[in-house]
N, C-alpha and C positions, 0 to 999 in steps of 0.2 A: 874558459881558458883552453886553450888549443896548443896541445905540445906532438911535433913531430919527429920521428924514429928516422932514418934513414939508416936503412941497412945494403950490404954488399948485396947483388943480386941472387948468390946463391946464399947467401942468411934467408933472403926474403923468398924464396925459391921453398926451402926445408921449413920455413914458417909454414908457407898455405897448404905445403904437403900434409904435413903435422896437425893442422885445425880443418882441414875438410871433409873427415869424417863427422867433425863434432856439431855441421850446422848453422858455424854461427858465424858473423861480418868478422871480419878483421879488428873493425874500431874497436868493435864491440870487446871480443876477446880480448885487446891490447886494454881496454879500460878494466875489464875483470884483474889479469895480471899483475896489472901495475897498481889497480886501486883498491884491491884487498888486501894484500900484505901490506900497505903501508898506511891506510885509512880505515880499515875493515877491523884492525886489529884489538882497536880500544874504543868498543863500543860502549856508547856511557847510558844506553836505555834509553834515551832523550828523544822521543822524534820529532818534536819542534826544535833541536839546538839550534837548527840553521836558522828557523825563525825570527827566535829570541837569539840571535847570535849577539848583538850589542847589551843586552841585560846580563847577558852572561857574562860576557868580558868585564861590564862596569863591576861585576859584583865579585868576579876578581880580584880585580883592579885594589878596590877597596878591600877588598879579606887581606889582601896582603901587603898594604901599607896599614894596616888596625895593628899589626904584630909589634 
């Protein structure tokens, strides 16, 4: 998925000021940002979830129509 930011030019200006000490792409940085606080946060230990992403969901699915 591919989502794009359009910012004023002097947003975009005080961004690359602000992360050119640190090194790193833009994308790159805009994916840390945006995709730690909001995916980073509720790690479940699992490093196949994505895998097994459909087993997971069925077994959802079913835990919570058993109630």
């Amino acid at each position: 998925m591919t989502i794009a930011l359009h910012l004023d030019p002097a947003t975009e200006a005080t961004l690359r000021r602000q992360i050119q000490g640190l090194d790193v792409p833009l994308p790159e940085f805009g994916r840390d940002v945006i995709g730690e606080p909001l995916f980073g946060r509720y790690a479940s230990g699992d490093t196949d979830h994505s895998v097994r992403c459909k087993e997971v969901l069925r077994d959802r699915f079913r835990d919570r129509h058993r109630r």
